[in-house]
KOLVOMAR-880662 format. One record per atom (N, C-alpha, C, CB): x, y, z; residue in three letters. Coordinates in pm, whole numbers, plus 50000, padded with zeros to 5 digits. Each point is the difference from the previous one (the first is absolute). Glycine has a CB too. Layout:
% residues N
XYZALA;...
% end
This chain:
% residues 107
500824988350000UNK;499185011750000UNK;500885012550000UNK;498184987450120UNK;501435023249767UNK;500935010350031UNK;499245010550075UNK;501444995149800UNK;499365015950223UNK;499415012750096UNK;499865011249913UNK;501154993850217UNK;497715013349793UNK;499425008349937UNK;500305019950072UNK;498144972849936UNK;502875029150009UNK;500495011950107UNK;499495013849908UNK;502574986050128UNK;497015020149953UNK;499555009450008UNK;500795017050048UNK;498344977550018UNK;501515033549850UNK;500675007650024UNK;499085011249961UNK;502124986749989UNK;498205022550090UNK;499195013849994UNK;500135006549885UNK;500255003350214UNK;498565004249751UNK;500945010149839UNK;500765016250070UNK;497434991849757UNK;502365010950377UNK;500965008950039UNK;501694997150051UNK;497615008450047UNK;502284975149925UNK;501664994349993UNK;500624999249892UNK;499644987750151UNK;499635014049761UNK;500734999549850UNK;500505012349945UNK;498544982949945UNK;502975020650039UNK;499885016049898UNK;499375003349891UNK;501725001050055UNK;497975008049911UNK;499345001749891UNK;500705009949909UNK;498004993850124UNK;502195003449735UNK;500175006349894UNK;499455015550008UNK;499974976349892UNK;500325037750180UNK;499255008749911UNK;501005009449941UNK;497864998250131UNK;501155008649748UNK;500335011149921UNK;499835012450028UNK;499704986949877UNK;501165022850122UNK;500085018649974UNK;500095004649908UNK;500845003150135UNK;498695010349872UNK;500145008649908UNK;500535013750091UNK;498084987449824UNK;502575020950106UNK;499855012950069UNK;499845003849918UNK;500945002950158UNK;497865011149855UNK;499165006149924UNK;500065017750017UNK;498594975650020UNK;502045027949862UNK;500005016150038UNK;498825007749942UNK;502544999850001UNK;496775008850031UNK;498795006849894UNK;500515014049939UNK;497914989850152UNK;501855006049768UNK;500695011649903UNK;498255008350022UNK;502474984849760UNK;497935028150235UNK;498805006550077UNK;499725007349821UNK;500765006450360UNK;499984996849591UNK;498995004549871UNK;499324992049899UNK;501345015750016UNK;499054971449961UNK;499264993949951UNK;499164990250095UNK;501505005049813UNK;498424994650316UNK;499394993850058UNK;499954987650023UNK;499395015049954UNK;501974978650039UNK;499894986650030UNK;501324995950012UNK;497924996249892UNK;501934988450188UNK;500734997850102UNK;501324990049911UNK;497675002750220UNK;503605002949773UNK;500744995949896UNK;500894986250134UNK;500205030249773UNK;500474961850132UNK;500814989450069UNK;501685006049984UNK;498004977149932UNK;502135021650212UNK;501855002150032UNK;500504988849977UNK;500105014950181UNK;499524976649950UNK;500634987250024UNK;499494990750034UNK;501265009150034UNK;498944979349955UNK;499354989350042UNK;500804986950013UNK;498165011749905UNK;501054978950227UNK;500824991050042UNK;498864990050027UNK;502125014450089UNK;498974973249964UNK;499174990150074UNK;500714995450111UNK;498874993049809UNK;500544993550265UNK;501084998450125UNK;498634984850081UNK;501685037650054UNK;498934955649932UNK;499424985050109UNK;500445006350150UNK;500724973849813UNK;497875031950249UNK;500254999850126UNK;498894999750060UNK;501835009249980UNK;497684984750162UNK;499134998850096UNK;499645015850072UNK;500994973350027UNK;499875039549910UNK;499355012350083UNK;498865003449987UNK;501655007749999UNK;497684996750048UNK;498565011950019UNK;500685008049829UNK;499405007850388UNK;499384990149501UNK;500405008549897UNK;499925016550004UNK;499354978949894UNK;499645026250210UNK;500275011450018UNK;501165007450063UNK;498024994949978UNK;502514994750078UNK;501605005350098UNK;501194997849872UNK;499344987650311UNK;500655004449597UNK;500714995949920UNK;499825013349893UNK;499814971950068UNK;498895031449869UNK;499965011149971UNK;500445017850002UNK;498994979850014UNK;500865018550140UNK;500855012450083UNK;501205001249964UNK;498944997550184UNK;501954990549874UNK;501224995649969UNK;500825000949898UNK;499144990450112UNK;499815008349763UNK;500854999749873UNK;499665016249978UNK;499804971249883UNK;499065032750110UNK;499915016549987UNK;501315006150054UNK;497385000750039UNK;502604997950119UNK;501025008450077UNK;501144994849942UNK;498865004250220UNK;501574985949714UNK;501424997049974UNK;500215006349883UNK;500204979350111UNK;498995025149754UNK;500025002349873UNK;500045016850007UNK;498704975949915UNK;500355030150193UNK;500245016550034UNK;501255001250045UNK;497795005750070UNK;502914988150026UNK;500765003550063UNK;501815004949887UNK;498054982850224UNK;502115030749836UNK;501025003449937UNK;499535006049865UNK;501354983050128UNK;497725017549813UNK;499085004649911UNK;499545009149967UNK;499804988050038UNK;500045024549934UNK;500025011949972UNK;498094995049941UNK;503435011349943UNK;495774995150120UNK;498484995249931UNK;499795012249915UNK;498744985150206UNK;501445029449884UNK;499615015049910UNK;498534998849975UNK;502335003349854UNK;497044992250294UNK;498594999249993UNK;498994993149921UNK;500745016350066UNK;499894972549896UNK;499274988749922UNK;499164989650102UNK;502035001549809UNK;497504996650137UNK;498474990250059UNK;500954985349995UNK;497145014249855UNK;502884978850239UNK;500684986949970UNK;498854988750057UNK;502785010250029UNK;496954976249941UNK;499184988950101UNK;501034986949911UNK;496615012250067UNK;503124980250045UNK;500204989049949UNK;498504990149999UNK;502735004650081UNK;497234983749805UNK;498984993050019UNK;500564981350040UNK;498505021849816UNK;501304975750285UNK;500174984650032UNK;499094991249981UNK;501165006450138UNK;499094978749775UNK;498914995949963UNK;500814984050032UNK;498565022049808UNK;500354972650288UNK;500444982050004UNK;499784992749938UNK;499914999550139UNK;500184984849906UNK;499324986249889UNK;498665004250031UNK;501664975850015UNK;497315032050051UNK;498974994550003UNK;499395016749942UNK;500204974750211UNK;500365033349696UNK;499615004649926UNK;499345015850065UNK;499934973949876UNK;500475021650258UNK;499775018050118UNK;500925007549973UNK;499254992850215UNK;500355020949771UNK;500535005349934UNK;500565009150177UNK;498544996549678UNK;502335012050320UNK;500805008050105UNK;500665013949977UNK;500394978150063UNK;498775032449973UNK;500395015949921UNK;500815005050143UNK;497425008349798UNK;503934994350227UNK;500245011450063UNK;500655012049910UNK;500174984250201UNK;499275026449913UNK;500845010749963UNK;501335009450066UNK;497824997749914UNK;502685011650066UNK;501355001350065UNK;499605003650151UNK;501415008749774UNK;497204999850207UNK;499695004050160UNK;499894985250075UNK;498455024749946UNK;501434968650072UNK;500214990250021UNK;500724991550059UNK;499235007449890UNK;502354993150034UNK;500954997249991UNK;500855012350075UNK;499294984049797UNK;500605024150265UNK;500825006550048UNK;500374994050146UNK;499175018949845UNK;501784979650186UNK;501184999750115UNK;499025013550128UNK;503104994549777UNK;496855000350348UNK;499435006350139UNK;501325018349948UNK;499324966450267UNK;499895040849803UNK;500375011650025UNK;501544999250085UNK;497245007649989UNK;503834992949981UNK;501385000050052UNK;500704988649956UNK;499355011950189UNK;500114975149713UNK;500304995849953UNK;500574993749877UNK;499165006950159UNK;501994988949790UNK;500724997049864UNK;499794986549939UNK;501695014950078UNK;498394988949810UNK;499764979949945UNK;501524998749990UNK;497454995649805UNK;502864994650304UNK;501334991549928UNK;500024996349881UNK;500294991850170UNK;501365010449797UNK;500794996849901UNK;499474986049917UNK;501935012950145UNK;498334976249932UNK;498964984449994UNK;499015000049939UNK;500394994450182UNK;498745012649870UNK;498585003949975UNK;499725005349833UNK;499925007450280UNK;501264994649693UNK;499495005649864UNK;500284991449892UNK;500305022050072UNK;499964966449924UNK;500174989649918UNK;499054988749989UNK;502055006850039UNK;497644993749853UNK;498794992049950UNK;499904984150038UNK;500105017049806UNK;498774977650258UNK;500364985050012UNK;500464991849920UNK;498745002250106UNK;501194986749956UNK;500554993349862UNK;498844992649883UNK;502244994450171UNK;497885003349719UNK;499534997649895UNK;499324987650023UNK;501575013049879UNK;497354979950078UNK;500194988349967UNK;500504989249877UNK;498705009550150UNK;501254982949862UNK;500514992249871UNK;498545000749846UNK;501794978950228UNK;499245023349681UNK;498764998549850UNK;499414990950000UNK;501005007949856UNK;498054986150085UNK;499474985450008UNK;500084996549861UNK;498385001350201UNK;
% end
């Protein structure tokens, strides 16, 4: 007889996708910077933050509109924006902090 094991779907990483999204304000719509992916078990809205604050950082914006959009295997979609993503009042984003996770593999 074999054993039938059982695993949660919040133990499994999951595949998701980014975009960072700038809006170009005269034509009205939301153009693509950059975009990534990354196999990981985080909260996609914290992962979101994360990649925003790492992609501003050191960045000269000159008052541009920035969001990122996070999207998982199960097709939820995840909007932050920089207000958002800002660091507590007296606080800096480490150096660390500004480097993108890591990738996952192509399939």
């Amino acid at each position: 007889m074999g054993m039938i094991g059982v695993v949660s779907r919040e133990d499994i990483p999951a595949c998701v996708r980014w975009e960072i999204l700038m809006h170009e304000r005269f034509s009205r719509v939301w153009i693509c910077k950059d975009f990534g992916r990354a196999t990981t078990g985080a909260d996609p809205t914290e992962l979101g933050r994360t990649v925003l604050a790492a992609y501003l950082a050191g960045r000269p914006t000159q008052g541009e509109t920035f969001r990122v959009v996070v999207r998982t295997d199960d097709d939820s979609r995840h909007v932050s924006l920089p207000a958002n993503s800002r660091a507590p009042a007296g606080k800096r984003i480490r150096p660390s902090a500004r480097h993108y996770p890591p990738t996952c593999a192509t399939p």
